[in-house]
Backbone as numpy.savetxt, mean C-alpha at the origin, in Angstrom:
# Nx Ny Nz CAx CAy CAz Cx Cy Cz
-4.48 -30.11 16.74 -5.41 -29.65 15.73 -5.20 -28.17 15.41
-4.90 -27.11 16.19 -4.96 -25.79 16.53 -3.17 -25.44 15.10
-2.52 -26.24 15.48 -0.93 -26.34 14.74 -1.61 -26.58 13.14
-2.45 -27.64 12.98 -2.76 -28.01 11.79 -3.51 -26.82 10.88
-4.58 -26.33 11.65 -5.25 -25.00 10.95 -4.09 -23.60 10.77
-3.31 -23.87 11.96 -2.27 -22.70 11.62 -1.26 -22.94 10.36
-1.14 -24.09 10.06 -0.10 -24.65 9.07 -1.04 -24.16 7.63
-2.08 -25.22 7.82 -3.17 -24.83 6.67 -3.31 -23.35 6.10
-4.05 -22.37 6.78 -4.53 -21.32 6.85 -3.33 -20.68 5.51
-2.03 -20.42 5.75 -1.04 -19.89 4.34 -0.95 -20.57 3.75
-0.64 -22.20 3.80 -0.70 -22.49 2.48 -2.01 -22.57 1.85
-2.80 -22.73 2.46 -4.21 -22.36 1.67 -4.66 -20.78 0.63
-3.91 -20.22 1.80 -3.99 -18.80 0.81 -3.04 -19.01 -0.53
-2.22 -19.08 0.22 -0.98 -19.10 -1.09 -1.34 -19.81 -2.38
-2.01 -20.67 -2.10 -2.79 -21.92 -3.41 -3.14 -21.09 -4.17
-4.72 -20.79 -3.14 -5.42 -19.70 -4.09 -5.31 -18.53 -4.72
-3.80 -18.03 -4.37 -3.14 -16.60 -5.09 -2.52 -17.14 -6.85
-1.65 -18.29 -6.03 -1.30 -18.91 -7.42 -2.50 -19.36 -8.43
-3.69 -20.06 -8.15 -4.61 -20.64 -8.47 -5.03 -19.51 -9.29
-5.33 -18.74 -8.95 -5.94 -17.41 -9.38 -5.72 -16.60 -10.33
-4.05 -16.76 -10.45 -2.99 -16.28 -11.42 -3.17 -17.18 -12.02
-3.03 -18.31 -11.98 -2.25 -19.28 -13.31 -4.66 -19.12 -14.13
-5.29 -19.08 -13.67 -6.55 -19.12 -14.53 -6.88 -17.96 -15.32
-6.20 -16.97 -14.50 -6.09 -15.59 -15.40 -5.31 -15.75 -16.48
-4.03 -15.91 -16.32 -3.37 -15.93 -17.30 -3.63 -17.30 -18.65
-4.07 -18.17 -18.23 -4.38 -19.27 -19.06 -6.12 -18.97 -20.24
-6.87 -18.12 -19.14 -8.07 -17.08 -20.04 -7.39 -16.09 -21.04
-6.64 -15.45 -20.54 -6.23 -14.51 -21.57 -5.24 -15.25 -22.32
-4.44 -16.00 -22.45 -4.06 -16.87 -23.38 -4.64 -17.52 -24.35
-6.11 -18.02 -23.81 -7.26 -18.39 -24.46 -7.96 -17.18 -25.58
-8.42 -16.39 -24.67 -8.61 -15.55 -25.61 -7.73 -14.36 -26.90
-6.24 -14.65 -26.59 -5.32 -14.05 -27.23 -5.46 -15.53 -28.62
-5.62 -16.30 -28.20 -5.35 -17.60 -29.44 -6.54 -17.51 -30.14
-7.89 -17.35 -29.46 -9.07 -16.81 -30.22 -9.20 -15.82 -31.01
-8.54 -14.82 -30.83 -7.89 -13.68 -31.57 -7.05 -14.33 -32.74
-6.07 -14.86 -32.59 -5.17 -15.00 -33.62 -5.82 -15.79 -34.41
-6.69 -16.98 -34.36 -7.35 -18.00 -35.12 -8.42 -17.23 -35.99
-8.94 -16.17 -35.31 -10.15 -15.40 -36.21 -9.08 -14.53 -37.28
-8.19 -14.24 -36.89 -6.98 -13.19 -37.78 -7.36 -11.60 -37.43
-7.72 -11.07 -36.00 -7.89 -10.28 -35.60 -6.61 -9.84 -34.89
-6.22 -8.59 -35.05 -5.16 -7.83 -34.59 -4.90 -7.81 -32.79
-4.56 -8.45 -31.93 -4.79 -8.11 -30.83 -4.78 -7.05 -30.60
-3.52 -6.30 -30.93 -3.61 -4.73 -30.71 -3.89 -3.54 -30.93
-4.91 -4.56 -31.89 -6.71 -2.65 -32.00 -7.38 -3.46 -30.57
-6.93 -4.11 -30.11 -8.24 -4.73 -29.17 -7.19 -4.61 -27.75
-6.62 -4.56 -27.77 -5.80 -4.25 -26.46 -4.51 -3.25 -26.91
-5.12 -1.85 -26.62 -3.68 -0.76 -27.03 -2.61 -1.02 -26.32
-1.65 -0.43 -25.85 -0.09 -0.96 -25.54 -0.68 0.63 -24.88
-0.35 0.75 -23.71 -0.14 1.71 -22.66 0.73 2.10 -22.60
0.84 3.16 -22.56 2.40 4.30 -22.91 2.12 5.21 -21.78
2.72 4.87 -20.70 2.97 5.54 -19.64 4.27 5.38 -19.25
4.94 6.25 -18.35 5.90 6.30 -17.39 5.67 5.71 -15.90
6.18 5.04 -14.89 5.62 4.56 -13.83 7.35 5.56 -13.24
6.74 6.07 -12.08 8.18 7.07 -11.33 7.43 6.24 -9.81
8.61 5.99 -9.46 8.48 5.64 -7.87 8.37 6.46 -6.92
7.03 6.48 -6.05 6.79 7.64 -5.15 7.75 7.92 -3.92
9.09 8.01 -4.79 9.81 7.63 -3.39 9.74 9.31 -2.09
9.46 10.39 -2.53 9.06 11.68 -1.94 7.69 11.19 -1.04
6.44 10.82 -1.44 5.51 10.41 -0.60 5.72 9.32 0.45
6.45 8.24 0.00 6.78 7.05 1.15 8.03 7.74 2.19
8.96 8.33 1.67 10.02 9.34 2.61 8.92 10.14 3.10
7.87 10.93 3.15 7.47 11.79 3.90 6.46 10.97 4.86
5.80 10.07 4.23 5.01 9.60 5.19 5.99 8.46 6.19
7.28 7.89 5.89 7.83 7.49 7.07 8.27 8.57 8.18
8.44 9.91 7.74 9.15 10.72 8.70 8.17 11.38 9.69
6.87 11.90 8.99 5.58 11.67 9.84 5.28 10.76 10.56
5.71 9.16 10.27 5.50 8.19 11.12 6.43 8.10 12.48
7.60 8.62 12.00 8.57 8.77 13.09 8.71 9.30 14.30
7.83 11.32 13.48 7.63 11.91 14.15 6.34 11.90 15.56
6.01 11.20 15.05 4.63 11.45 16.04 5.16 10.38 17.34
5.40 9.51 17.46 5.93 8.74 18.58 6.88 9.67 19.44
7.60 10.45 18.60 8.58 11.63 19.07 8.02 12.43 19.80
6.97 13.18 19.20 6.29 14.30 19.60 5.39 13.69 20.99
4.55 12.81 21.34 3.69 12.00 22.06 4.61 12.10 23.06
5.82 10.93 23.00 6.76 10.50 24.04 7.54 12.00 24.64
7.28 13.15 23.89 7.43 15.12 24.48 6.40 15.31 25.62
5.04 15.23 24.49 4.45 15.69 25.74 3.71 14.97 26.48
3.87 13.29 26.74 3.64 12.62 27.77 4.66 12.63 28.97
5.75 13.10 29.02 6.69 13.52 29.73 6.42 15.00 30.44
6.19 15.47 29.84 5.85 17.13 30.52 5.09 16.89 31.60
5.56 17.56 32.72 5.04 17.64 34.11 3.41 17.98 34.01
2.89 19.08 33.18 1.50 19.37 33.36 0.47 18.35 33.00
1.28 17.24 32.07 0.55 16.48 30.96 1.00 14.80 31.85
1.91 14.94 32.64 2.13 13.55 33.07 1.49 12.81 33.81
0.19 13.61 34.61 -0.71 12.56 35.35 -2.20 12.43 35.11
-2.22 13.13 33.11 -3.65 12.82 32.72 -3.52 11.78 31.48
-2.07 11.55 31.37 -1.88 11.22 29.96 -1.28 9.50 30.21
-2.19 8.43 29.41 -1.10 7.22 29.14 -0.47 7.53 27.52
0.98 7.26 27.54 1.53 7.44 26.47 1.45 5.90 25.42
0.80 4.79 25.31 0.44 4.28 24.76 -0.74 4.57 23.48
-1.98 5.10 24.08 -2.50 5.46 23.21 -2.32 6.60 22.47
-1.42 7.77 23.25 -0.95 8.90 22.80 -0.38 9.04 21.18
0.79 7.99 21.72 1.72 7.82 20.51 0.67 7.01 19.47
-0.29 6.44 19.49 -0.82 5.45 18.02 -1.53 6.76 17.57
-2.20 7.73 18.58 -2.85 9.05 17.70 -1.68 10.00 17.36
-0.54 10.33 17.51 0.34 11.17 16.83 0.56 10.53 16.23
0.69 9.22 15.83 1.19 8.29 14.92 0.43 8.87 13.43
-0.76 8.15 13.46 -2.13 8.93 13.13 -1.73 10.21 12.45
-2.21 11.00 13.10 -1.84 12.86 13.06 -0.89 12.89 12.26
0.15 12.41 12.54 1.49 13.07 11.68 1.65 12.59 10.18
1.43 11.30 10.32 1.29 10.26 9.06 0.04 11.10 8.00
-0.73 11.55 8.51 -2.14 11.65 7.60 -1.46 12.99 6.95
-0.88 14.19 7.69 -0.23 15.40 7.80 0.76 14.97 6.60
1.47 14.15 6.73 2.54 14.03 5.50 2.35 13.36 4.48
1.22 12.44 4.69 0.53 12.35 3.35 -0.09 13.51 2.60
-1.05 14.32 3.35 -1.60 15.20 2.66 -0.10 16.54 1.76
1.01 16.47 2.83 2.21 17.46 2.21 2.58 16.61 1.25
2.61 15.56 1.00 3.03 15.04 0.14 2.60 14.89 -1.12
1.22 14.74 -1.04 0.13 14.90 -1.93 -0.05 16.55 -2.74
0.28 17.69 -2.04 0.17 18.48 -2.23 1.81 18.99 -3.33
2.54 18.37 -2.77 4.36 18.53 -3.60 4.12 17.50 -4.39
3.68 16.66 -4.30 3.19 16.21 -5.79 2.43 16.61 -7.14
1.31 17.40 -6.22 0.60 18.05 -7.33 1.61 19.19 -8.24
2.33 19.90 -7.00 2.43 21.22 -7.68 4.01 20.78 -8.99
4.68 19.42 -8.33 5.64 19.14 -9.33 5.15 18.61 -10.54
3.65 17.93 -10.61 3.08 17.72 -12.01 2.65 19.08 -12.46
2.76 19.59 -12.23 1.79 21.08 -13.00 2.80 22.04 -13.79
């Protein structure tokens, strides 16, 4: 029984992702044909978005190297003689993990701003 709910459980999701999509898209199809039958312009009613999309590839590079770093830094000073018989390096490393990650998001966030400006 335990195999059967585990089998279930994704394809169940998965249904309802597709399910979800195909009713969206079949509404707005609906209502795009409601549009055309009245002889209304779709596009005074839905503008065309004129943007650029740039891939954050500077923020995902900084926040992996923050991620890197902190297991680095942890596995330093859980090793150090003064620090080696108060410290488990398990939880150490998930809070530098933490720390460093949040740290290079925020640098990242910040070299972002100043390259839009």
């Amino acid at each position: 029984m335990s195999q059967l709910i585990e089998t279930l459980i994704p394809i169940s999701l998965f249904t309802a992702i597709l399910l979800a999509w195909y009713f969206y898209i079949r509404a707005r199809n609906k209502e795009r044909m409601a549009l055309i039958e009245k002889g209304v312009n779709a596009s005074e009613i839905y503008p065309k978005r004129d943007y650029k999309f740039k891939f954050p590839w500077l923020k995902i590079g900084l926040l992996i190297i923050g991620i890197g770093l902190g297991p680095l830094v942890a596995m330093i000073i859980a090793r150090l003689p003064a620090f080696n018989r108060f410290l488990d390096e398990g939880p150490l490393i998930l809070i530098f993990m933490l720390i460093f990650g949040g740290a290079a998001m925020i640098l990242a966030a910040r070299l972002d701003k100043k390259e839009s400006e």
